[in-house]
Backbone as XML, in Angstrom:
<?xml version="1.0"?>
<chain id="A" units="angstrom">
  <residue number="1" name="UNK">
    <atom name="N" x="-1.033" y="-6.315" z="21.771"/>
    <atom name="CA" x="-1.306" y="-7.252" z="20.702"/>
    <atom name="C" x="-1.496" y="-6.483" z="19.392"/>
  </residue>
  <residue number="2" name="UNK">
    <atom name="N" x="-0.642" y="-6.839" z="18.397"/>
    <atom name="CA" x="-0.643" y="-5.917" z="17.470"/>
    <atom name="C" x="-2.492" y="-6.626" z="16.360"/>
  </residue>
  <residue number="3" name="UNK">
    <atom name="N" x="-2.437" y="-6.014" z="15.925"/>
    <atom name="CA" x="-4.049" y="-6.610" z="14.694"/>
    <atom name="C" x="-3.647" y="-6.582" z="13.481"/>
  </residue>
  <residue number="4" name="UNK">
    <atom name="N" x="-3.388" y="-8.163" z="12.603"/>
    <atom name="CA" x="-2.841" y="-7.684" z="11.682"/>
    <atom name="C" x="-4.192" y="-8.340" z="10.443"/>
  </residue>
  <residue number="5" name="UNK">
    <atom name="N" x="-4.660" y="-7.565" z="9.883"/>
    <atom name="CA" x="-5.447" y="-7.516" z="8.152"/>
    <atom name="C" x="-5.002" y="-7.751" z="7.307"/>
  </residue>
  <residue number="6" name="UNK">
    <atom name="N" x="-5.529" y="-9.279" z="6.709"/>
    <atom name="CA" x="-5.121" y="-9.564" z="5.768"/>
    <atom name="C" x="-5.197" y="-9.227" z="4.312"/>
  </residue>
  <residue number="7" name="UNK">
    <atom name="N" x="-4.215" y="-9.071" z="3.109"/>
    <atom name="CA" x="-4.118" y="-8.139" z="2.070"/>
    <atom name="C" x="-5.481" y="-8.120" z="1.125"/>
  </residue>
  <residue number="8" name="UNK">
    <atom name="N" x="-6.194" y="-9.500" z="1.428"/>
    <atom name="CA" x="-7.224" y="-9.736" z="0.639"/>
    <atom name="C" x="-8.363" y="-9.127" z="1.350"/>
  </residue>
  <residue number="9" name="UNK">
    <atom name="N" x="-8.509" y="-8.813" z="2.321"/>
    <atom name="CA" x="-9.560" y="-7.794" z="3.179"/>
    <atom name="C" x="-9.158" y="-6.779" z="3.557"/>
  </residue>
  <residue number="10" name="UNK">
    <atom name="N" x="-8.083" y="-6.028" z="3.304"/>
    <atom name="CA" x="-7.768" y="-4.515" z="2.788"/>
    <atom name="C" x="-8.071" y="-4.476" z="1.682"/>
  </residue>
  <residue number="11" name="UNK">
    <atom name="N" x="-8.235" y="-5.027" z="0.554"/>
    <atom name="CA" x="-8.451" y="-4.785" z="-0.996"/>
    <atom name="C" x="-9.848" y="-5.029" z="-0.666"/>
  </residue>
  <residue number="12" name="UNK">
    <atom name="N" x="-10.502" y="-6.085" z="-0.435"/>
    <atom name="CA" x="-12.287" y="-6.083" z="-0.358"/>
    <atom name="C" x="-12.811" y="-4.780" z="0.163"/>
  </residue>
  <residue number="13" name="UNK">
    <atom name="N" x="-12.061" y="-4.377" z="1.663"/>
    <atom name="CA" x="-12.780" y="-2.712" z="2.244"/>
    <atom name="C" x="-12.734" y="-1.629" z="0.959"/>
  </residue>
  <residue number="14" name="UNK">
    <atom name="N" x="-11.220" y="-1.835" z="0.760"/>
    <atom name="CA" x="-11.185" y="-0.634" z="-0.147"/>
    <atom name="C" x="-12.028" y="-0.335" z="-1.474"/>
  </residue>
  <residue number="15" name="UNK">
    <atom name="N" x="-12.506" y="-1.736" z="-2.092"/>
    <atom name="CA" x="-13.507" y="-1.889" z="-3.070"/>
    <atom name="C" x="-14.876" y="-1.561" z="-2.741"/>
  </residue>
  <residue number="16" name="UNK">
    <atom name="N" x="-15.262" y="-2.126" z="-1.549"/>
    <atom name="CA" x="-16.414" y="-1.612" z="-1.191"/>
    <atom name="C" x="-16.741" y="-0.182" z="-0.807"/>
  </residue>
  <residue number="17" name="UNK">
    <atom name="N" x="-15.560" y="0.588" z="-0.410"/>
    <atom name="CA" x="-15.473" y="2.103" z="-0.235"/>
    <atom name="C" x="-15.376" y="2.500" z="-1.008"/>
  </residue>
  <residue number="18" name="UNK">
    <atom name="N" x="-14.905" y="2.610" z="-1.899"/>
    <atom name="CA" x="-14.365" y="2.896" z="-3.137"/>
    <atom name="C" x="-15.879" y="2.644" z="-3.997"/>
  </residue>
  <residue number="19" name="UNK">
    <atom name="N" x="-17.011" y="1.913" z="-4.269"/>
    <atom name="CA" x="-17.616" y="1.832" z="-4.719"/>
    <atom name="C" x="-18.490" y="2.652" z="-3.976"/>
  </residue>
  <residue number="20" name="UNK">
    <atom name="N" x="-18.602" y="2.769" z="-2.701"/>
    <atom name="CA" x="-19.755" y="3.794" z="-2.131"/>
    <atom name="C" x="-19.193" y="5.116" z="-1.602"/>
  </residue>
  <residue number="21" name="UNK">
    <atom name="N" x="-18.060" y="5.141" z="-1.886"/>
    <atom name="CA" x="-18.021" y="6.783" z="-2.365"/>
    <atom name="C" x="-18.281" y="7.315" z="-4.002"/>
  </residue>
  <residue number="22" name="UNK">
    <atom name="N" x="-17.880" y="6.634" z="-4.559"/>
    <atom name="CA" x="-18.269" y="6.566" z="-5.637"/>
    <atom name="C" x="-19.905" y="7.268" z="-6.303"/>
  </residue>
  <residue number="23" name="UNK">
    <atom name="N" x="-20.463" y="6.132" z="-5.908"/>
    <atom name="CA" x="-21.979" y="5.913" z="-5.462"/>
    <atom name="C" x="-22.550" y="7.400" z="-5.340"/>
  </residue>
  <residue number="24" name="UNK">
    <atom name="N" x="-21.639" y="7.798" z="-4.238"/>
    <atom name="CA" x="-22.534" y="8.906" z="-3.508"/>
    <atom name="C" x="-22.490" y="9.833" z="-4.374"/>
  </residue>
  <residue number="25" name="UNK">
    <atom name="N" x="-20.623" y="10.048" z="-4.550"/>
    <atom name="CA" x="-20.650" y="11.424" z="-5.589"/>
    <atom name="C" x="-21.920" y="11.130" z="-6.918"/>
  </residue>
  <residue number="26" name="UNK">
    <atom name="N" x="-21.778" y="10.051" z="-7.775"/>
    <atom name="CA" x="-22.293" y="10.314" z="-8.618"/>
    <atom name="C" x="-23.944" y="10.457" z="-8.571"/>
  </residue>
  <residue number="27" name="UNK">
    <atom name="N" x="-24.440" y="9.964" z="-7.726"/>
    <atom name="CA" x="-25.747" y="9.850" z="-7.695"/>
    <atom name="C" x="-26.076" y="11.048" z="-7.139"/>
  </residue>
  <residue number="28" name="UNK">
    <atom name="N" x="-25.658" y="11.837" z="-5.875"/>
    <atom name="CA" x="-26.320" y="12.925" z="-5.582"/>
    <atom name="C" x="-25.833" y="14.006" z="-6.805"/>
  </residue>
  <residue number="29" name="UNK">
    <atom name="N" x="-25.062" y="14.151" z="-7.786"/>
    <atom name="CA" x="-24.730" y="14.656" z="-8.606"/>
    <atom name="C" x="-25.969" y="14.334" z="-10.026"/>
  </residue>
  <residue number="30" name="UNK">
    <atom name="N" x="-26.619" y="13.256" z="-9.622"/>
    <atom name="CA" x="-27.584" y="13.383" z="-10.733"/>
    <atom name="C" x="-27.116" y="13.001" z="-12.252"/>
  </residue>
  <residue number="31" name="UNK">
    <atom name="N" x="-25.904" y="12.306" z="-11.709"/>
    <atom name="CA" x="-25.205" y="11.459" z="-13.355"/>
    <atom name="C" x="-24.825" y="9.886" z="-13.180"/>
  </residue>
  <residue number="32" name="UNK">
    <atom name="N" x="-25.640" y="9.592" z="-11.978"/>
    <atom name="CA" x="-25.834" y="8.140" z="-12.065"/>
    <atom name="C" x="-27.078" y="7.650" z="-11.292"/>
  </residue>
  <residue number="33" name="UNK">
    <atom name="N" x="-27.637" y="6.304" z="-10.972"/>
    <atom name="CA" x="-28.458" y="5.966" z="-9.726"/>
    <atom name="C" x="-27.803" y="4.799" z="-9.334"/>
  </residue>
  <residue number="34" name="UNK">
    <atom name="N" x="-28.115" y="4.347" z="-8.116"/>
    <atom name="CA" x="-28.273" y="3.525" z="-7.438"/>
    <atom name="C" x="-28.787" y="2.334" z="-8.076"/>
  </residue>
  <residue number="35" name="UNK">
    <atom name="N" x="-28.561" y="0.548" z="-8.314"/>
    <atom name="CA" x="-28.492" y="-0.395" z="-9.334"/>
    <atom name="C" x="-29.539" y="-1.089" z="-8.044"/>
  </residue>
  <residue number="36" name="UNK">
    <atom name="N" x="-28.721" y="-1.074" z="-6.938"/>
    <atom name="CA" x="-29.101" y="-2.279" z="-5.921"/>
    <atom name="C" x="-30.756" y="-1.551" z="-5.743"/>
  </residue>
  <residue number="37" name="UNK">
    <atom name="N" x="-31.720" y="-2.206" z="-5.642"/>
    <atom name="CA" x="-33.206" y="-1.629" z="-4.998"/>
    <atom name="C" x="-32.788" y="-1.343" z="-3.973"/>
  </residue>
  <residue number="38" name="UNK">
    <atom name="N" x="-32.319" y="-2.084" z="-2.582"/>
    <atom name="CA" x="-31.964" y="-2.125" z="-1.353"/>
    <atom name="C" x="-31.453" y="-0.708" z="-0.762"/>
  </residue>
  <residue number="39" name="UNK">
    <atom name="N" x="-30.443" y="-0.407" z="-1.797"/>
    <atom name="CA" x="-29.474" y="0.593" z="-1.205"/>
    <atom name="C" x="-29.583" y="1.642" z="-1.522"/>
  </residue>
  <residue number="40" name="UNK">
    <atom name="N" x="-30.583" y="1.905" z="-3.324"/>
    <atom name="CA" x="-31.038" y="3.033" z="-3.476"/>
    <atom name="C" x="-31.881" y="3.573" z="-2.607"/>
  </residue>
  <residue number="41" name="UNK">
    <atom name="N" x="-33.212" y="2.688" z="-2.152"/>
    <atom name="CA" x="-34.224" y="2.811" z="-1.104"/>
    <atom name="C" x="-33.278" y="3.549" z="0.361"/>
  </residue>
  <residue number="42" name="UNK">
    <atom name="N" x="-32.559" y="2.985" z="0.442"/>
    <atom name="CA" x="-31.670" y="3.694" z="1.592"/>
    <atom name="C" x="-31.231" y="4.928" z="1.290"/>
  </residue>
  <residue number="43" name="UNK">
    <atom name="N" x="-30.122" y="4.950" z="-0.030"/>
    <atom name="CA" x="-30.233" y="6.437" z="-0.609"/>
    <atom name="C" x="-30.966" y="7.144" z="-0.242"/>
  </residue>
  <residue number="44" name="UNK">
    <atom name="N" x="-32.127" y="6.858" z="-0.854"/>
    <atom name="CA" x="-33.480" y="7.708" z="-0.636"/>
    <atom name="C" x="-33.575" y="8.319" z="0.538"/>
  </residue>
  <residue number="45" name="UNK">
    <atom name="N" x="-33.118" y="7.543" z="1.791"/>
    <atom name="CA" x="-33.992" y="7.904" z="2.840"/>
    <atom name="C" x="-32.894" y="9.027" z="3.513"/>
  </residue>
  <residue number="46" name="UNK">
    <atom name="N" x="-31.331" y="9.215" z="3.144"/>
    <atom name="CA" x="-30.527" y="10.025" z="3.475"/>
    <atom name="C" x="-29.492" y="9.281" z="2.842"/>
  </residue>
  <residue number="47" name="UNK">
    <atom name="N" x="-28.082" y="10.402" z="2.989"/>
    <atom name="CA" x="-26.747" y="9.367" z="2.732"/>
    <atom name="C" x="-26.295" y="8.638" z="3.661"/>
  </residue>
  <residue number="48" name="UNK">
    <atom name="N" x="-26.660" y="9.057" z="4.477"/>
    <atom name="CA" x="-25.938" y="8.432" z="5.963"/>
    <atom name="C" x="-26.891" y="6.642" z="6.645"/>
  </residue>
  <residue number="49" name="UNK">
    <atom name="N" x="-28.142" y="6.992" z="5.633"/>
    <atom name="CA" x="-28.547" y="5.881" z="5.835"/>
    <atom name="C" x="-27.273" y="4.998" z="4.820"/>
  </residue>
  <residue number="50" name="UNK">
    <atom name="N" x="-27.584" y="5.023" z="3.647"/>
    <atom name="CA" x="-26.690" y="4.808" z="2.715"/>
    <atom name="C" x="-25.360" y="4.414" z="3.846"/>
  </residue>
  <residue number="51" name="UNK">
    <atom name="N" x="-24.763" y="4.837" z="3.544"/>
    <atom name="CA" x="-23.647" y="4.576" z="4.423"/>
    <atom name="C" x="-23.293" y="3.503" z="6.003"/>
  </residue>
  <residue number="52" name="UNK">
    <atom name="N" x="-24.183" y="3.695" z="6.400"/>
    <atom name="CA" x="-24.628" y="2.946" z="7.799"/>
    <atom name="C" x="-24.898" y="1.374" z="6.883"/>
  </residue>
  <residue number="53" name="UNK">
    <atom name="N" x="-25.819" y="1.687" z="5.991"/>
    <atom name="CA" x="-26.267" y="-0.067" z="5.792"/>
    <atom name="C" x="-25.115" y="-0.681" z="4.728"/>
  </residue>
  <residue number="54" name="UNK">
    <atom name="N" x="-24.782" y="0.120" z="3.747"/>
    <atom name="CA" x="-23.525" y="-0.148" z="3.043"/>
    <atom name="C" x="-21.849" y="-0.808" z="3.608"/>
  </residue>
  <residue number="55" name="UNK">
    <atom name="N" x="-21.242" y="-0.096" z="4.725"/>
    <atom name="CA" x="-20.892" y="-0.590" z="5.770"/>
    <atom name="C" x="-21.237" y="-1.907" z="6.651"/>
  </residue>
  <residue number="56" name="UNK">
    <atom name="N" x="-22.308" y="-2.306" z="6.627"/>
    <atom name="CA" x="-22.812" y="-2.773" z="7.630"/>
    <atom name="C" x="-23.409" y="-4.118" z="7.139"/>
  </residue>
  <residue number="57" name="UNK">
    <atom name="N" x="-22.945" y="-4.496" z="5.521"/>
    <atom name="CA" x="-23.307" y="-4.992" z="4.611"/>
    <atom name="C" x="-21.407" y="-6.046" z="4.317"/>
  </residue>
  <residue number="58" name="UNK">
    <atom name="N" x="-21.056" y="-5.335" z="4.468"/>
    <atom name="CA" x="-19.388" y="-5.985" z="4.144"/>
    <atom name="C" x="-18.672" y="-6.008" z="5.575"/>
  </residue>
  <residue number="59" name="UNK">
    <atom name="N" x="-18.744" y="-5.264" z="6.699"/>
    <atom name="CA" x="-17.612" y="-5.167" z="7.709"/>
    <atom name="C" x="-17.806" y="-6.843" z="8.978"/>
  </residue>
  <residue number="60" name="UNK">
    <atom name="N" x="-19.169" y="-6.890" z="8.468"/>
    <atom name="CA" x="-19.372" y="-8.988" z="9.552"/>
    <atom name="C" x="-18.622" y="-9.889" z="8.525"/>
  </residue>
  <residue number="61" name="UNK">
    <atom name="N" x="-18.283" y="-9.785" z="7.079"/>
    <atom name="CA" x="-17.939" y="-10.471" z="6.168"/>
    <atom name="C" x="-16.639" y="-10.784" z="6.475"/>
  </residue>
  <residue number="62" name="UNK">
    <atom name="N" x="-16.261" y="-9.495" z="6.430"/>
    <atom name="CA" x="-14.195" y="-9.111" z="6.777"/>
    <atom name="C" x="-14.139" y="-10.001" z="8.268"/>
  </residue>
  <residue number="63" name="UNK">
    <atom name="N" x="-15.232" y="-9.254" z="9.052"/>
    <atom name="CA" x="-14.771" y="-10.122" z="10.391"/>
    <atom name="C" x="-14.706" y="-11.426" z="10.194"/>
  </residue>
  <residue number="64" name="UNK">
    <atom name="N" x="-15.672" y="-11.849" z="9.803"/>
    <atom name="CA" x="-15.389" y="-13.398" z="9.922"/>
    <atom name="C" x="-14.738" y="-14.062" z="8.972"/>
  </residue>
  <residue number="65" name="UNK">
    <atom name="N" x="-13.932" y="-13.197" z="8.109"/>
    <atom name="CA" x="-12.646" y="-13.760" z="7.375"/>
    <atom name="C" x="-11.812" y="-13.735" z="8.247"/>
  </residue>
  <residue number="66" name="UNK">
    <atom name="N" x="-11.333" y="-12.646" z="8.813"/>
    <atom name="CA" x="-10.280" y="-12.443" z="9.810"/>
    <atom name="C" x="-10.164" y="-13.444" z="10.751"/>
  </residue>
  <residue number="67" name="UNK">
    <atom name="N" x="-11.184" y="-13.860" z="11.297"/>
    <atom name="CA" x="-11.571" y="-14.692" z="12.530"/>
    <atom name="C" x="-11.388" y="-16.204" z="12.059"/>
  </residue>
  <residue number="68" name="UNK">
    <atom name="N" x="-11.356" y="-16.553" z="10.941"/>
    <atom name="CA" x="-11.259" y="-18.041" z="10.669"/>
    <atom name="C" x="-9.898" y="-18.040" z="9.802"/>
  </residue>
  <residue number="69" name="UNK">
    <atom name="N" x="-9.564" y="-16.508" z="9.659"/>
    <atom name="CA" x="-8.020" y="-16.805" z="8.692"/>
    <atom name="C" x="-6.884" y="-17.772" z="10.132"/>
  </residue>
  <residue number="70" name="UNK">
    <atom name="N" x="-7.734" y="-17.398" z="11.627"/>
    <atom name="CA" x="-6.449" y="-17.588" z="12.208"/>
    <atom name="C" x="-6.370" y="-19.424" z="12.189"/>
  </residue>
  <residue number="71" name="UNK">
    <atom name="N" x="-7.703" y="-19.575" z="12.191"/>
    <atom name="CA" x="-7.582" y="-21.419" z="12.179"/>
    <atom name="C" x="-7.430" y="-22.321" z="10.972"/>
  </residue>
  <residue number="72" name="UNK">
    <atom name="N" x="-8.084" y="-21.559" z="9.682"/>
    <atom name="CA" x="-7.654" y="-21.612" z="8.645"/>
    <atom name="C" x="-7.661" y="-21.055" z="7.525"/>
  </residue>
  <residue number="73" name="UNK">
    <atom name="N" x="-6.744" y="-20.398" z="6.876"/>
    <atom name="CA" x="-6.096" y="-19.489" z="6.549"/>
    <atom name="C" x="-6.545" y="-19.789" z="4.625"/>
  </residue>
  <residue number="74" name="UNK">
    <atom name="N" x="-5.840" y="-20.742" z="4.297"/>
    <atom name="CA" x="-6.525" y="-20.909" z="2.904"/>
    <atom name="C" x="-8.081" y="-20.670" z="2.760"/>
  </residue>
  <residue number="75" name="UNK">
    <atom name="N" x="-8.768" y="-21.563" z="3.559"/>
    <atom name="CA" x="-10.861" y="-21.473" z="3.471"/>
    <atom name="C" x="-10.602" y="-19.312" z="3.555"/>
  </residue>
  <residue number="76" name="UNK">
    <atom name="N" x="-9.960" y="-19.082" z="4.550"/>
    <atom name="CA" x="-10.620" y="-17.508" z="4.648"/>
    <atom name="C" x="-9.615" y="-16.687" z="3.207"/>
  </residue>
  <residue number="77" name="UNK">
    <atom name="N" x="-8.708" y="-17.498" z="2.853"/>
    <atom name="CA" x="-8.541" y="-16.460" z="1.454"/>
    <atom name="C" x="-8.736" y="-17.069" z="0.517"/>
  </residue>
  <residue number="78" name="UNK">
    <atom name="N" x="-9.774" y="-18.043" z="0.420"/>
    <atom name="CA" x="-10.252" y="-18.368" z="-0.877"/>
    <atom name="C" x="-11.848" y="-17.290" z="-0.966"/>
  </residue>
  <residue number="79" name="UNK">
    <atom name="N" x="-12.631" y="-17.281" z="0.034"/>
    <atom name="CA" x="-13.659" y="-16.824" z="0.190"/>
    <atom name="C" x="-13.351" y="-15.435" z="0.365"/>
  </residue>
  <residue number="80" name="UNK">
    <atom name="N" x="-12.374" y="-14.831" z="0.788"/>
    <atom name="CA" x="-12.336" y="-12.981" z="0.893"/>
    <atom name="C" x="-12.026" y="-13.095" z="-1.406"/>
  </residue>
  <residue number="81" name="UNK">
    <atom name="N" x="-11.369" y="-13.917" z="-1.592"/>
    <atom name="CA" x="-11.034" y="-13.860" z="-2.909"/>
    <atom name="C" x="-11.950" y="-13.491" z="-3.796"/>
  </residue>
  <residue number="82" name="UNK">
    <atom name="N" x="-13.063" y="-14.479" z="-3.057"/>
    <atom name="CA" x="-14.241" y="-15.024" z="-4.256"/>
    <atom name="C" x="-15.137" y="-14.038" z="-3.753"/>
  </residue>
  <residue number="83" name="UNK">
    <atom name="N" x="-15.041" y="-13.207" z="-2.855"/>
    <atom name="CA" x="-16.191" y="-12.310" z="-2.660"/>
    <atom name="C" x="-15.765" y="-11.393" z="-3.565"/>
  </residue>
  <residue number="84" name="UNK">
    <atom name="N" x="-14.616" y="-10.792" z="-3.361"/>
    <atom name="CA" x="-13.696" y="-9.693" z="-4.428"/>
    <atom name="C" x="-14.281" y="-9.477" z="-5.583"/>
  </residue>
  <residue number="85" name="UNK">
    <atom name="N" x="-13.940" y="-11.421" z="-6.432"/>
    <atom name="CA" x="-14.255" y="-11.436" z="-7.269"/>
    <atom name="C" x="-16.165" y="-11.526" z="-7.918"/>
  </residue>
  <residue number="86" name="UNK">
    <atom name="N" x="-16.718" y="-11.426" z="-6.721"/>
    <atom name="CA" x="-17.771" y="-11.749" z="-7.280"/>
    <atom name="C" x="-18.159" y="-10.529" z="-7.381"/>
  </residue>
  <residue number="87" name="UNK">
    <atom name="N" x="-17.789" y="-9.777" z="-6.210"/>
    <atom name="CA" x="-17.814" y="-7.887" z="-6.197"/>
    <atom name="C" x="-17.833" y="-7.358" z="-7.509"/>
  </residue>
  <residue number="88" name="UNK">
    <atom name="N" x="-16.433" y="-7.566" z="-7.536"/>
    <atom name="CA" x="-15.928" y="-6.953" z="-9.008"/>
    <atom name="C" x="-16.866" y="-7.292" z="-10.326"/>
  </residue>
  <residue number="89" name="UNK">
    <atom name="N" x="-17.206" y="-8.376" z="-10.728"/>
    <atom name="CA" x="-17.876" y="-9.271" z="-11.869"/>
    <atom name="C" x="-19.575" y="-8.396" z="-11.767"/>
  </residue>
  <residue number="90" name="UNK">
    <atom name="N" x="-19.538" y="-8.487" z="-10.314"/>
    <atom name="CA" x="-21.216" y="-7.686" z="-10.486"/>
    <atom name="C" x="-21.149" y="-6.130" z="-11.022"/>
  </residue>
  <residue number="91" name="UNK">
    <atom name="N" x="-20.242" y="-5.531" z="-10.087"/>
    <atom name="CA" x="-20.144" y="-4.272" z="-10.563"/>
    <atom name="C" x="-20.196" y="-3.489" z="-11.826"/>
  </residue>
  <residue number="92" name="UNK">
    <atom name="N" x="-18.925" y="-4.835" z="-12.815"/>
    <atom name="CA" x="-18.923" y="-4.578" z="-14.092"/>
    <atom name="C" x="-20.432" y="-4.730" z="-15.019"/>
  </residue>
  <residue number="93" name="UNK">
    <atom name="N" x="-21.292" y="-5.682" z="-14.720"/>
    <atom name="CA" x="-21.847" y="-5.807" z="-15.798"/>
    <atom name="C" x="-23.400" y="-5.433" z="-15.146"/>
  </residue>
  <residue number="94" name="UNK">
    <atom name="N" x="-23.542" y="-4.588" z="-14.402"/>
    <atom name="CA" x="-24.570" y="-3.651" z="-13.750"/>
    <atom name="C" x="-23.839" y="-2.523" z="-14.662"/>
  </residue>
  <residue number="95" name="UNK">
    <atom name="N" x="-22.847" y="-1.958" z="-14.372"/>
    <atom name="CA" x="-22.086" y="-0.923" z="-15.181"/>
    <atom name="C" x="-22.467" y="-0.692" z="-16.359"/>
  </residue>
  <residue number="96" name="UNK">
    <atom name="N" x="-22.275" y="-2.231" z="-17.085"/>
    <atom name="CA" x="-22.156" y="-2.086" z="-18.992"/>
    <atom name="C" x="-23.643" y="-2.350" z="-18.529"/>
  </residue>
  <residue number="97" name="UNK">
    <atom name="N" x="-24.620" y="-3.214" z="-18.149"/>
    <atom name="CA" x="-25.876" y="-3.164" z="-18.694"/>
    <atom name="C" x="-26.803" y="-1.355" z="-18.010"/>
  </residue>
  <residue number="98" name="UNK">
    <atom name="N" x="-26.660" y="-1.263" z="-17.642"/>
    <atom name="CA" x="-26.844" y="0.245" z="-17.438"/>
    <atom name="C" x="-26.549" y="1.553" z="-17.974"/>
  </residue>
  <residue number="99" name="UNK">
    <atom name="N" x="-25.223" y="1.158" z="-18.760"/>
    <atom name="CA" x="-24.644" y="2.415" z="-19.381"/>
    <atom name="C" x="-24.807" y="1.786" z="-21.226"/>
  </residue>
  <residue number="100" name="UNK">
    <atom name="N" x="-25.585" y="0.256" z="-21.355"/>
    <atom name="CA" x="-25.393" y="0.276" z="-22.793"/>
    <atom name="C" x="-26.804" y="0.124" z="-22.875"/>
  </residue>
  <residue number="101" name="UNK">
    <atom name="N" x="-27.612" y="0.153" z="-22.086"/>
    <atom name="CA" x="-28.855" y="-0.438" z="-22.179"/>
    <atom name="C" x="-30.026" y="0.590" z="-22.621"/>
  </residue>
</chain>
């Protein structure tokens, strides 16, 4: 049985990786912090915590897009969409209010 992932939850993983690698470089580098309380607190406690809860935070999301894309397919790519986008929208303006503030 082949497993096939849909394009809108390959782009959500990759955003969310992409933001916590990110994350890591810059923060253990000491030219950024951590925005979320949650995840800095994890920071804190190692990267690998970091990582474990970061992960573990988006990968039930994907599943259960995947899992309802098969019965219905629009509801699961409107919602992988709108997570994207809500991803994205937060990111940015944690970004600018942090870096103009």
């Amino acid at each position: 049985m082949k497993l096939r992932v849909s394009t809108e939850s390959l782009i959500l993983i990759a955003i969310c990786l992409a933001d916590m690698l990110a994350t890591l470089f810059f923060v253990m580098r000491g030219v950024a912090v951590e925005q979320n309380p949650l995840m800095a607190a994890c920071l804190r406690r190692s990267p690998l915590v970091f990582v474990v809860v970061k992960v573990a935070s988006f990968v039930p999301f994907v599943v259960a897009v995947e899992y309802y894309r098969r019965t219905n397919a629009s509801f699961a790519r409107l919602a992988c969409r709108s997570a994207i986008a809500l991803y994205l929208v937060t990111f940015v303006v944690l970004t600018v209010h942090t870096n103009l503030a």
